[in-house]
PyMOL commands that place a pseudoatom at each C-alpha (Angstrom):
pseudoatom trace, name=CA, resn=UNK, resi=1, chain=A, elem=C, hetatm=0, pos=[69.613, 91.134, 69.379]
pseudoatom trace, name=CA, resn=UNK, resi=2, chain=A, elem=C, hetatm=0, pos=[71.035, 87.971, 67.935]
pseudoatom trace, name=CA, resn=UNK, resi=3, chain=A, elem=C, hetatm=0, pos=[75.100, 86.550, 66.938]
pseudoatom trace, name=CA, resn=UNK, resi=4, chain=A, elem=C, hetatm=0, pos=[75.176, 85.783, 63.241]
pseudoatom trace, name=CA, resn=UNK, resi=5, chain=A, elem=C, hetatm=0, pos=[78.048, 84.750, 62.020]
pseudoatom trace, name=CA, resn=UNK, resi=6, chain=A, elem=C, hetatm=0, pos=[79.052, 87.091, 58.804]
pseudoatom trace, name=CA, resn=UNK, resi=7, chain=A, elem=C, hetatm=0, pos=[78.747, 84.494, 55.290]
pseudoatom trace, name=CA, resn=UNK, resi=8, chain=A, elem=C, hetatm=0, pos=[81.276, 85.443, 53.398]
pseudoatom trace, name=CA, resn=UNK, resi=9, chain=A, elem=C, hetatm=0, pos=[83.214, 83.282, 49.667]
pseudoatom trace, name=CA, resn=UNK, resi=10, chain=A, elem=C, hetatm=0, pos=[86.168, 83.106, 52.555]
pseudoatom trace, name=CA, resn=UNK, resi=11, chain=A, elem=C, hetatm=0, pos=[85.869, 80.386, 55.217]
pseudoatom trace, name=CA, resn=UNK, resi=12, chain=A, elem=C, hetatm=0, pos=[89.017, 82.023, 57.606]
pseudoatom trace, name=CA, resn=UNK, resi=13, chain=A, elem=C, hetatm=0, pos=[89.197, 85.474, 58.138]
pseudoatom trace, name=CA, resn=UNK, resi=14, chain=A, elem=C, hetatm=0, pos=[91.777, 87.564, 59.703]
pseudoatom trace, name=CA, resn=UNK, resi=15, chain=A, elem=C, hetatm=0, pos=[92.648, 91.015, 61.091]
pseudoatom trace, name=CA, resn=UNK, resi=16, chain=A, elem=C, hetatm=0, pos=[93.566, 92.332, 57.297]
pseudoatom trace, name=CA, resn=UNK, resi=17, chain=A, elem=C, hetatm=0, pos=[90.348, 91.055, 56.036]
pseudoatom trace, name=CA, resn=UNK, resi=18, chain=A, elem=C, hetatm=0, pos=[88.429, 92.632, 59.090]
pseudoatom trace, name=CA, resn=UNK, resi=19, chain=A, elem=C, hetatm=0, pos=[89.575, 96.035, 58.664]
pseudoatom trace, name=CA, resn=UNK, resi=20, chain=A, elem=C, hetatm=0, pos=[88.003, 95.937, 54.913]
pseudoatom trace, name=CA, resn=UNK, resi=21, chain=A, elem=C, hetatm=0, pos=[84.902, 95.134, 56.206]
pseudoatom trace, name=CA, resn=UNK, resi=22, chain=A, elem=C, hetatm=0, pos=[82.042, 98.045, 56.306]
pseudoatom trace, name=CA, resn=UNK, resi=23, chain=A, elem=C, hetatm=0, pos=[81.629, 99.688, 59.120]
pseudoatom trace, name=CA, resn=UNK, resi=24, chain=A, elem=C, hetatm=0, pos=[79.028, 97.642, 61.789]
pseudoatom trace, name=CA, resn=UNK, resi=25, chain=A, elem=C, hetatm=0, pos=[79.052, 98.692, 65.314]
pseudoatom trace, name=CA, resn=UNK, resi=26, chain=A, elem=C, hetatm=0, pos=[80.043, 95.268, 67.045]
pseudoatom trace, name=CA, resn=UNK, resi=27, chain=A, elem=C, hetatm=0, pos=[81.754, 92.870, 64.689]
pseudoatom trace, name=CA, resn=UNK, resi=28, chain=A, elem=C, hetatm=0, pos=[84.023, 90.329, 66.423]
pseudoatom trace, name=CA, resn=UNK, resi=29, chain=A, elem=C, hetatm=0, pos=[86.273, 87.714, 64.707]
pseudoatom trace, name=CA, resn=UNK, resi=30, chain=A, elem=C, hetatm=0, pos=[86.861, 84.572, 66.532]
pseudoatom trace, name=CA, resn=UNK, resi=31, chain=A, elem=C, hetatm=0, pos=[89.447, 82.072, 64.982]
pseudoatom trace, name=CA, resn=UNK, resi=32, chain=A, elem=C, hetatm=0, pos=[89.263, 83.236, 61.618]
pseudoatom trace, name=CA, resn=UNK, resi=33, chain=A, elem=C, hetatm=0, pos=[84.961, 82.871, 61.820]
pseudoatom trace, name=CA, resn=UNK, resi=34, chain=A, elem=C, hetatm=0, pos=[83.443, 86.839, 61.433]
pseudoatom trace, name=CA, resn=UNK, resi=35, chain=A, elem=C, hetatm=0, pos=[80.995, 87.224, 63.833]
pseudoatom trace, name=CA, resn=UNK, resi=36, chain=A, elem=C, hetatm=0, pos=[78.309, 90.568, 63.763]
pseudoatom trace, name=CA, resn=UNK, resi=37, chain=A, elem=C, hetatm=0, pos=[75.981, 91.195, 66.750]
pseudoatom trace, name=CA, resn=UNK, resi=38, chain=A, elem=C, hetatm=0, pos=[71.992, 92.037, 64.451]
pseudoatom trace, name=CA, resn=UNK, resi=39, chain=A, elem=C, hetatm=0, pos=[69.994, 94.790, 65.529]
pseudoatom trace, name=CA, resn=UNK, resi=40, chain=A, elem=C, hetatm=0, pos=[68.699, 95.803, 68.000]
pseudoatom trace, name=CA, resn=UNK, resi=41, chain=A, elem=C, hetatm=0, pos=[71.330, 97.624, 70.044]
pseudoatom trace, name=CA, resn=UNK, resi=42, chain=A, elem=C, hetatm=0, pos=[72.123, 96.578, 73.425]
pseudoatom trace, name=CA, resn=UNK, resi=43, chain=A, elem=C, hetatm=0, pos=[69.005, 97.265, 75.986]
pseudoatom trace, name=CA, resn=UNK, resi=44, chain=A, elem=C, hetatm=0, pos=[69.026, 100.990, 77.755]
pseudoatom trace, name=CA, resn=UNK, resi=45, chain=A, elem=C, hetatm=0, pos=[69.499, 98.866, 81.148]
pseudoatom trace, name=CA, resn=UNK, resi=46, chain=A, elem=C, hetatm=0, pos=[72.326, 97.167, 79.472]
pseudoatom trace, name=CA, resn=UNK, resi=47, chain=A, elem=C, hetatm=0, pos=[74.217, 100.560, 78.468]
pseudoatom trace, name=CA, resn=UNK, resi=48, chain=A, elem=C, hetatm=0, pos=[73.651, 101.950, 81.977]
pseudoatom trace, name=CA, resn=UNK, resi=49, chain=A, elem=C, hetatm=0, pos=[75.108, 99.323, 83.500]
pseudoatom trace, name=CA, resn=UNK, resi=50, chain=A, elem=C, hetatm=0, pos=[77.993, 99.547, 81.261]
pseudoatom trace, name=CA, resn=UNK, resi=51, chain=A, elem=C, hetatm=0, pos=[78.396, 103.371, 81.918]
pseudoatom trace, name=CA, resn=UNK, resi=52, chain=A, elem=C, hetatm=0, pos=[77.925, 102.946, 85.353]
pseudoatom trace, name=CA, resn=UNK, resi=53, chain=A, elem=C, hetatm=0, pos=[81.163, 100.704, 85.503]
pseudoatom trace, name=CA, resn=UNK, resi=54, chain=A, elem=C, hetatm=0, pos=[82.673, 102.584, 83.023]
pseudoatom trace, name=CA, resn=UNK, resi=55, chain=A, elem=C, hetatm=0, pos=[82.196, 105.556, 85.954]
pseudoatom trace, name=CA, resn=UNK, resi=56, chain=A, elem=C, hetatm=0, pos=[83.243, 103.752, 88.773]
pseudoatom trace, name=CA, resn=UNK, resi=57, chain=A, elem=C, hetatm=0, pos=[86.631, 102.178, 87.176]
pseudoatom trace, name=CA, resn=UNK, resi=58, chain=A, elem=C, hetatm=0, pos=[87.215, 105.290, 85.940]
pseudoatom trace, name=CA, resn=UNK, resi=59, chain=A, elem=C, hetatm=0, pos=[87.731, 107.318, 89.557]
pseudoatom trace, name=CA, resn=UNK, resi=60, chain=A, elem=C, hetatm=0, pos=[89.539, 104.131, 91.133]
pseudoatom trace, name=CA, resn=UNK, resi=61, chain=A, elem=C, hetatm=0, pos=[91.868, 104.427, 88.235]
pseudoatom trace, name=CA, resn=UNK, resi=62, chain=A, elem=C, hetatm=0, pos=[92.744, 108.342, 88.714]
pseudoatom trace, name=CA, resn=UNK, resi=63, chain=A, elem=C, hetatm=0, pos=[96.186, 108.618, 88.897]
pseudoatom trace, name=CA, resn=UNK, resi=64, chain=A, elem=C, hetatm=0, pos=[97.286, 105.403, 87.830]
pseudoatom trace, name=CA, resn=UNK, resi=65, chain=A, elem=C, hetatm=0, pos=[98.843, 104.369, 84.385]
pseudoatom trace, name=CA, resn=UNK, resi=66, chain=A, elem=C, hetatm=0, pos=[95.836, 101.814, 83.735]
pseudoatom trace, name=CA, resn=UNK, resi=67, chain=A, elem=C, hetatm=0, pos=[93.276, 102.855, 81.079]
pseudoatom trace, name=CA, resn=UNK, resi=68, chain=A, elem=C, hetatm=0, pos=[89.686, 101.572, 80.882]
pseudoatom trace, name=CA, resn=UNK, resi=69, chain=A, elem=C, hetatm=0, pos=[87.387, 101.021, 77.717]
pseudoatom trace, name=CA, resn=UNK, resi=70, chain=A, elem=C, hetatm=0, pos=[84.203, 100.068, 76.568]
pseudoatom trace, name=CA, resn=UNK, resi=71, chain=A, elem=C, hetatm=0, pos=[82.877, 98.616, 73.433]
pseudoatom trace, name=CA, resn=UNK, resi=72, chain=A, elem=C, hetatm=0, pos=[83.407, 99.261, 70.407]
pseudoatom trace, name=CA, resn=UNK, resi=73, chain=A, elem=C, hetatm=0, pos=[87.001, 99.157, 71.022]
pseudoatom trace, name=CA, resn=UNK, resi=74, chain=A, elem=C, hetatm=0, pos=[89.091, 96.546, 68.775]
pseudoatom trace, name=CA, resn=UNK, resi=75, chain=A, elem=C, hetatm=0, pos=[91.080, 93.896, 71.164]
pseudoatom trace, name=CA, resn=UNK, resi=76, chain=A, elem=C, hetatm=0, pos=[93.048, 92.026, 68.599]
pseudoatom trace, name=CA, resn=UNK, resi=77, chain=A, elem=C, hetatm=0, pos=[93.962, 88.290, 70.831]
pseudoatom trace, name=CA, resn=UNK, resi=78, chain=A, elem=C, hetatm=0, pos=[97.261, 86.976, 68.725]
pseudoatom trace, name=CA, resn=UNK, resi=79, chain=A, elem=C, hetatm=0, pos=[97.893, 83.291, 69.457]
pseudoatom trace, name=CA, resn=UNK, resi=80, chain=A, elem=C, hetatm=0, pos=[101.831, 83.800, 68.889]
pseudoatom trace, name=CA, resn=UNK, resi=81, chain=A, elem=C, hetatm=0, pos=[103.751, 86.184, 67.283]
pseudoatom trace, name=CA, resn=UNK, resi=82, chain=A, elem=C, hetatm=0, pos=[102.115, 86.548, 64.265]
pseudoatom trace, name=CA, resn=UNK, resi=83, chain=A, elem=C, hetatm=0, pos=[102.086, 89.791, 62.182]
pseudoatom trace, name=CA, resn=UNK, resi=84, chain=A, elem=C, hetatm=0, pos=[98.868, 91.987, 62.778]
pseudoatom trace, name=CA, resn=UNK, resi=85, chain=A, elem=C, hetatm=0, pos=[97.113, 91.698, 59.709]
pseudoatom trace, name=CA, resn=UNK, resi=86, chain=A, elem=C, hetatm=0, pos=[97.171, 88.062, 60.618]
pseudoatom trace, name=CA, resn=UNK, resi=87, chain=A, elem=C, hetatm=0, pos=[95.472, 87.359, 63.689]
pseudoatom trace, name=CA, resn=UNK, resi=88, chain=A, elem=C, hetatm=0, pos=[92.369, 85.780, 63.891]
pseudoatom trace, name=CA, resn=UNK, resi=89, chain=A, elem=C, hetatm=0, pos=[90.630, 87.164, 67.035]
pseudoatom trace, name=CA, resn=UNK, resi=90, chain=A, elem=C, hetatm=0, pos=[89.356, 90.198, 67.513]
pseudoatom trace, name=CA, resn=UNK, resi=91, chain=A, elem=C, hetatm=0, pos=[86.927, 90.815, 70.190]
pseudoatom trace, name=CA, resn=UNK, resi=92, chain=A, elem=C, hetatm=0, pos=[85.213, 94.071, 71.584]
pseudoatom trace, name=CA, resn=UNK, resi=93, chain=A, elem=C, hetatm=0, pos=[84.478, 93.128, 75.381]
pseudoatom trace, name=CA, resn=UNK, resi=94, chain=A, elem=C, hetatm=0, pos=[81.657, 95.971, 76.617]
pseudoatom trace, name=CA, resn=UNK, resi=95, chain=A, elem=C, hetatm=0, pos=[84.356, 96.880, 79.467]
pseudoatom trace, name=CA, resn=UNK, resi=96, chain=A, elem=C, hetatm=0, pos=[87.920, 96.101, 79.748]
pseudoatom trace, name=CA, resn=UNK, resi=97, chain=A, elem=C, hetatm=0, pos=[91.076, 97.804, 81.949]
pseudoatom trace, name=CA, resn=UNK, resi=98, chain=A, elem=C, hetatm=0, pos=[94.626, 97.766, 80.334]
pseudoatom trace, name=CA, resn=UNK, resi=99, chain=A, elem=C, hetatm=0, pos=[97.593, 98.154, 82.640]
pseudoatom trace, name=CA, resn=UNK, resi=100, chain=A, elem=C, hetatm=0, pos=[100.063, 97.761, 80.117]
pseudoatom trace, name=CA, resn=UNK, resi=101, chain=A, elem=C, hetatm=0, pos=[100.081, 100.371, 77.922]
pseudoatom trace, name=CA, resn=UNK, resi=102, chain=A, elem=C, hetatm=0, pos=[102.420, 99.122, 75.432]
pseudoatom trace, name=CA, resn=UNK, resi=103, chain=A, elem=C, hetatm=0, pos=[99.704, 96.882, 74.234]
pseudoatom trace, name=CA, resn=UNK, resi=104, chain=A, elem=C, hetatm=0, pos=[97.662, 100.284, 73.410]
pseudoatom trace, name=CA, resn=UNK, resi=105, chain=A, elem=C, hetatm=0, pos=[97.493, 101.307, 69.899]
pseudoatom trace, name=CA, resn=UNK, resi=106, chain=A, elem=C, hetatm=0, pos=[95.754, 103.856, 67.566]
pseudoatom trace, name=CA, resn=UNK, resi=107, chain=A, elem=C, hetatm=0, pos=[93.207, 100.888, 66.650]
pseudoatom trace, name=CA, resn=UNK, resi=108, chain=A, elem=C, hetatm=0, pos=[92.670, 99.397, 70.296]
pseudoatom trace, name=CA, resn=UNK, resi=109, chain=A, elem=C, hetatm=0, pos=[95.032, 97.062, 71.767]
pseudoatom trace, name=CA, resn=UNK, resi=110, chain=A, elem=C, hetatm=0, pos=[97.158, 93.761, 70.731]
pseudoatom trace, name=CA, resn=UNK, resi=111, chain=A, elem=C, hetatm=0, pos=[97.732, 91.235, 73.710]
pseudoatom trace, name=CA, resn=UNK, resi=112, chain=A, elem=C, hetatm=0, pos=[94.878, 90.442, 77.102]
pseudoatom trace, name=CA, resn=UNK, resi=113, chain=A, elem=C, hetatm=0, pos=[93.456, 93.111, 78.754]
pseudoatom trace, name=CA, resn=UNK, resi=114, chain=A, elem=C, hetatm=0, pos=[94.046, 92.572, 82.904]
pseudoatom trace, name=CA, resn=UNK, resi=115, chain=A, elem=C, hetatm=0, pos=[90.185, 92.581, 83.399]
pseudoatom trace, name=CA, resn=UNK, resi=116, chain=A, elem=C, hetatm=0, pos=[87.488, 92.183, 81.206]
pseudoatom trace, name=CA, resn=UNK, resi=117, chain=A, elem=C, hetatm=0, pos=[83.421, 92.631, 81.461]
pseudoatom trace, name=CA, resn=UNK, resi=118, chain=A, elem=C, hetatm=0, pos=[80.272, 90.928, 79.591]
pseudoatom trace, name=CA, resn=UNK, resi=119, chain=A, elem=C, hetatm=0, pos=[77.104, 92.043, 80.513]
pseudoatom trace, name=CA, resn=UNK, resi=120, chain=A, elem=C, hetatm=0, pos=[74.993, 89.469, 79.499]
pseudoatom trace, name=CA, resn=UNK, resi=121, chain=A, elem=C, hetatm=0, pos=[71.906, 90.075, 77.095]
pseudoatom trace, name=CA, resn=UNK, resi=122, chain=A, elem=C, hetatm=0, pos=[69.427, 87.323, 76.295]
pseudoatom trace, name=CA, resn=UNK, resi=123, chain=A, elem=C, hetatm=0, pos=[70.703, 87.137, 72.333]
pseudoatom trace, name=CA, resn=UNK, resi=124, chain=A, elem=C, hetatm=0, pos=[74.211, 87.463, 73.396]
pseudoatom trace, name=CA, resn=UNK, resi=125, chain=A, elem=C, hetatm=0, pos=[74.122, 84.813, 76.499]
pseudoatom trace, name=CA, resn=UNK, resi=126, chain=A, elem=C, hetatm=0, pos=[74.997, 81.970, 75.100]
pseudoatom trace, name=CA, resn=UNK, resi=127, chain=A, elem=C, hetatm=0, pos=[77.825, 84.026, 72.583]
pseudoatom trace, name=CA, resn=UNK, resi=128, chain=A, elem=C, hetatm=0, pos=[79.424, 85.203, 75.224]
pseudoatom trace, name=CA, resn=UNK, resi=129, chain=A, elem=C, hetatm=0, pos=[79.981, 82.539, 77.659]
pseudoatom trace, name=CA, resn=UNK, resi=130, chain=A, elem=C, hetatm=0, pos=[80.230, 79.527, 74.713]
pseudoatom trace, name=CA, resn=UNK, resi=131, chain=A, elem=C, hetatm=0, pos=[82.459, 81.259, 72.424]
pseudoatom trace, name=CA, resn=UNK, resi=132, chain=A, elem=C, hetatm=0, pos=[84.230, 84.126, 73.982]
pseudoatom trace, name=CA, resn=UNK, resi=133, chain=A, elem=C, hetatm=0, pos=[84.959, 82.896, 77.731]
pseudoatom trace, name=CA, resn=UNK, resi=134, chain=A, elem=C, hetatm=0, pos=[87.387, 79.853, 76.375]
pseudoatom trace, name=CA, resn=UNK, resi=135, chain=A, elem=C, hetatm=0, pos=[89.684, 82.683, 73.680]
pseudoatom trace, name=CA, resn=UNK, resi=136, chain=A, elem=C, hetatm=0, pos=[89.473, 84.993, 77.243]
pseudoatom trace, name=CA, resn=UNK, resi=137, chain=A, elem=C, hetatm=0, pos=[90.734, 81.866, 78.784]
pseudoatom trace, name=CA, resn=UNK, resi=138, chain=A, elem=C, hetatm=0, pos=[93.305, 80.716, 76.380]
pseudoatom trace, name=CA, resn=UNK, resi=139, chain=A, elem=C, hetatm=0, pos=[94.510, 84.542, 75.411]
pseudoatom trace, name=CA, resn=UNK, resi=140, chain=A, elem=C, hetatm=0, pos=[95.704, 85.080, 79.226]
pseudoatom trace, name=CA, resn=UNK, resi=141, chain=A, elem=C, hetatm=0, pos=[92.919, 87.329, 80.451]
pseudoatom trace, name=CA, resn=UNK, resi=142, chain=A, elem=C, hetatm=0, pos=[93.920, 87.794, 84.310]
pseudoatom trace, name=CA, resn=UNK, resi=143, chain=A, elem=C, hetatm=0, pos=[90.363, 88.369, 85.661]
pseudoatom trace, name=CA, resn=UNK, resi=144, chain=A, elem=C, hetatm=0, pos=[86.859, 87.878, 83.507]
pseudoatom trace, name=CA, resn=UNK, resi=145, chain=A, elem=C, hetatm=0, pos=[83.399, 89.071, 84.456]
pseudoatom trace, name=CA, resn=UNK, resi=146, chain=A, elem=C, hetatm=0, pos=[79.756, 87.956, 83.344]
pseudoatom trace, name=CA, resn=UNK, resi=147, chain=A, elem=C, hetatm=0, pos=[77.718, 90.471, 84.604]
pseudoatom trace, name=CA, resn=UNK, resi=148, chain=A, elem=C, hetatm=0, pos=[73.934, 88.757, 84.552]
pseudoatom trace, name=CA, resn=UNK, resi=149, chain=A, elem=C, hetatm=0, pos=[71.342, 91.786, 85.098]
pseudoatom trace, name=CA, resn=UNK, resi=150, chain=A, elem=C, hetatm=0, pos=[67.775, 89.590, 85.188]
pseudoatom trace, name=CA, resn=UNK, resi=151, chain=A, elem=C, hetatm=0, pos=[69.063, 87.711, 87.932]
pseudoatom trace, name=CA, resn=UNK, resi=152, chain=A, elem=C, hetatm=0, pos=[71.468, 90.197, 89.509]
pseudoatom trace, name=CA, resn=UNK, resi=153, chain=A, elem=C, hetatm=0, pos=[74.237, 87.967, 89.649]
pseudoatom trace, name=CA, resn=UNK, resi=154, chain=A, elem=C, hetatm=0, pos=[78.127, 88.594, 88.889]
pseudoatom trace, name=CA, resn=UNK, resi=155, chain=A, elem=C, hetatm=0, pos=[80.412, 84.901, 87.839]
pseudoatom trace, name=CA, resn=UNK, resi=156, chain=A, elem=C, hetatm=0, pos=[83.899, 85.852, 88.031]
pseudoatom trace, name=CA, resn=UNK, resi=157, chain=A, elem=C, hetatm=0, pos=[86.456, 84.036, 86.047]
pseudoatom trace, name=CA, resn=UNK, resi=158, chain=A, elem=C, hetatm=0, pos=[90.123, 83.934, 87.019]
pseudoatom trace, name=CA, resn=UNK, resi=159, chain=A, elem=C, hetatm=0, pos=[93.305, 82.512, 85.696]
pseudoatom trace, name=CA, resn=UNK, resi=160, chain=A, elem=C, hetatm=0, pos=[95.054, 80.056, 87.480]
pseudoatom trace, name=CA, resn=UNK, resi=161, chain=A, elem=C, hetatm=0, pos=[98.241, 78.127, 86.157]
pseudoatom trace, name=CA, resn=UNK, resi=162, chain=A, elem=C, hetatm=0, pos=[97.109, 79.296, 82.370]
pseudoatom trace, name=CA, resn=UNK, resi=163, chain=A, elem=C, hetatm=0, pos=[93.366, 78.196, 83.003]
pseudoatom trace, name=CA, resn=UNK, resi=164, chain=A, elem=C, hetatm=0, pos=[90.478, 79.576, 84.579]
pseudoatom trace, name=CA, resn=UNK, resi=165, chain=A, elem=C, hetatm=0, pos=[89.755, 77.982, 87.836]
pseudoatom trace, name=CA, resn=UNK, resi=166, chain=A, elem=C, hetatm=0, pos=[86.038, 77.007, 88.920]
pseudoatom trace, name=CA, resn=UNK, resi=167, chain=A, elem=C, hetatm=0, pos=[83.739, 80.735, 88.393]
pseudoatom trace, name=CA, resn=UNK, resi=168, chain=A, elem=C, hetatm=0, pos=[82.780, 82.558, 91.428]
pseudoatom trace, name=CA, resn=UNK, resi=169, chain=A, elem=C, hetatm=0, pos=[79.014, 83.705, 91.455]
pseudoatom trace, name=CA, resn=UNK, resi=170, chain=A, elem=C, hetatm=0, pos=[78.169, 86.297, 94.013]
pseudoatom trace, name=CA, resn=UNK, resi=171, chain=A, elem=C, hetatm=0, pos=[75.013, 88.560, 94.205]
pseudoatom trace, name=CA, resn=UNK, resi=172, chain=A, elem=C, hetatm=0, pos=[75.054, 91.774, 92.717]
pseudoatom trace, name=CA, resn=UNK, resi=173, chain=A, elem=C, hetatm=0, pos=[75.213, 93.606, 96.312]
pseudoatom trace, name=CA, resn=UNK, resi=174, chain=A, elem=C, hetatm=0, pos=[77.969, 95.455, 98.225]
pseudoatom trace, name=CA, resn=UNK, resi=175, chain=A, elem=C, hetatm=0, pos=[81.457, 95.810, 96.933]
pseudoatom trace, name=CA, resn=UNK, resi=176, chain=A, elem=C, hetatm=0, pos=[83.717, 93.277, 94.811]
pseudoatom trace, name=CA, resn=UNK, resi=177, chain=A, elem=C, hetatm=0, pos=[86.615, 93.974, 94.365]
pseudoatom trace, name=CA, resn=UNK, resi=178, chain=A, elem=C, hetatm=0, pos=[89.188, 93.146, 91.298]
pseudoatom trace, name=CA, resn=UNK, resi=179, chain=A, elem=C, hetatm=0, pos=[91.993, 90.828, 92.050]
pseudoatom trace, name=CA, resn=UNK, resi=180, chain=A, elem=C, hetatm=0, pos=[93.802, 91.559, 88.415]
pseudoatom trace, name=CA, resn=UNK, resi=181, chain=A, elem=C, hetatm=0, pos=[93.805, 95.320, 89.289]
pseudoatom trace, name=CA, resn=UNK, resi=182, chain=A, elem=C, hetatm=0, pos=[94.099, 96.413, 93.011]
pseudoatom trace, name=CA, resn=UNK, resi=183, chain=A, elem=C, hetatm=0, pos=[92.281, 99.610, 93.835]
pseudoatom trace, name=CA, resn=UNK, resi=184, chain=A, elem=C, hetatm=0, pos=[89.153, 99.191, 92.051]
pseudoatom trace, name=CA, resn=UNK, resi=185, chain=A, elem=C, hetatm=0, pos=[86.316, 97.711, 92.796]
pseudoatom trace, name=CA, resn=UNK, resi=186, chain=A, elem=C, hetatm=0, pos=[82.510, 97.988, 91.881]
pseudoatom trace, name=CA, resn=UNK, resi=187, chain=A, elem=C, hetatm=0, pos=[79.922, 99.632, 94.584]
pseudoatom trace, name=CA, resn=UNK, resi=188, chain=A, elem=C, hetatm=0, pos=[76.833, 97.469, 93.051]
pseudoatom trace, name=CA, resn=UNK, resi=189, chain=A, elem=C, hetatm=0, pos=[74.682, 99.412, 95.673]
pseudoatom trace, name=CA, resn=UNK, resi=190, chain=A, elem=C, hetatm=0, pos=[75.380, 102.879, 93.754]
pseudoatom trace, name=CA, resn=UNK, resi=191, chain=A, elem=C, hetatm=0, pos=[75.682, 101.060, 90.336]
pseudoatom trace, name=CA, resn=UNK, resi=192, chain=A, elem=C, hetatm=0, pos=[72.258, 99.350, 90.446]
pseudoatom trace, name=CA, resn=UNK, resi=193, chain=A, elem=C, hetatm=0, pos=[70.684, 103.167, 92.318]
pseudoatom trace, name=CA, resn=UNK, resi=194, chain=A, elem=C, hetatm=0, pos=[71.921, 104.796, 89.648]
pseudoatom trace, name=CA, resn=UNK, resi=195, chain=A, elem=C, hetatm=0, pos=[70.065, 102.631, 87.104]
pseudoatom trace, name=CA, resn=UNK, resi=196, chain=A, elem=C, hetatm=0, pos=[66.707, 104.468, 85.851]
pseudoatom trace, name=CA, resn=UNK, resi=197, chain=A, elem=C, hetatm=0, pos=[63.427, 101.770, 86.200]
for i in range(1, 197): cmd.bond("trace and resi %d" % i, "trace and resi %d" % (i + 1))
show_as sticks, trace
zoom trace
């Protein structure tokens, strides 16, 4: 899988322009440059890992107002106040948790999710922590993960005064918990059982 960005006759794109687009299963628009993730889809260990996650968030959040998603799910990152048609970011994070559910609409969500999750692929790597860690940074996201499954290791991102503070790496063992959203946390022990080989 590779990050191309999408040539088009336009060199700024927005929200309005995005939602013309055919459909592609993970198109992102970063600062008004269209983005589209080329086949191959995401690895089977990648998708497990995701659903596995997905699982876990899911029971901690039982009961509770917060909602969890995974990709493709439209997260539309204004910079102001600016109409919807005109914002230039849109990304589609492969997990995310939103407390607030004001920012929920019929076409995903305006405004930072309170945590949000990469799993890292080898074509996506460098995407993903180049590009899309600094608009997690400067849209307010409370609490980023990189999930890196070669080298079972987890860097956790979070904000501090408006900027995110030095990462955190920790193995992918035990429990870690989320500091953006108390009462979940991820049991890497079951996640990574769970996995198929």
């Amino acid at each position: 899988m590779r990050i191309d960005r999408l040539m088009t006759h336009k060199q700024h794109h927005t929200y309005g322009d995005y939602l013309t687009w055919p459909d592609h299963p993970r198109q992102e628009l970063i600062d008004g440059v269209a983005y589209v993730r080329e086949p191959p889809a995401p690895s089977r260990y990648h998708q497990e890992i995701v659903r596995e996650l997905l699982v876990q968030v899911c029971e901690a959040l039982k009961g509770k107002p917060h909602k969890a998603y995974v990709a493709p799910f439209d997260v539309r990152l204004p910079k102001s106040d600016e109409a919807n048609e005109l914002i230039d970011t849109v990304v589609q994070p492969d997990v995310l948790i939103v407390c607030d559910r004001q920012k929920l609409y019929e076409r995903g969500m305006r405004g930072a999710p309170d945590w949000v999750v990469e799993v890292l692929s080898p074509g996506t790597a460098s995407y993903d922590q180049k590009i899309k860690v600094p608009v997690y940074e400067r849209s307010g996201v409370p609490e980023l993960w990189l999930i890196h499954p070669t080298d079972r290791k987890l860097t956790i991102y979070r904000l501090e005064n408006g900027r995110y503070g030095l990462p955190t790496s920790l193995e992918l063992s035990g429990q870690t918990d989320l500091t953006a959203v108390p009462g979940v946390s991820i049991d890497w022990d079951r996640l990574l059982s769970e996995l198929l080989p």
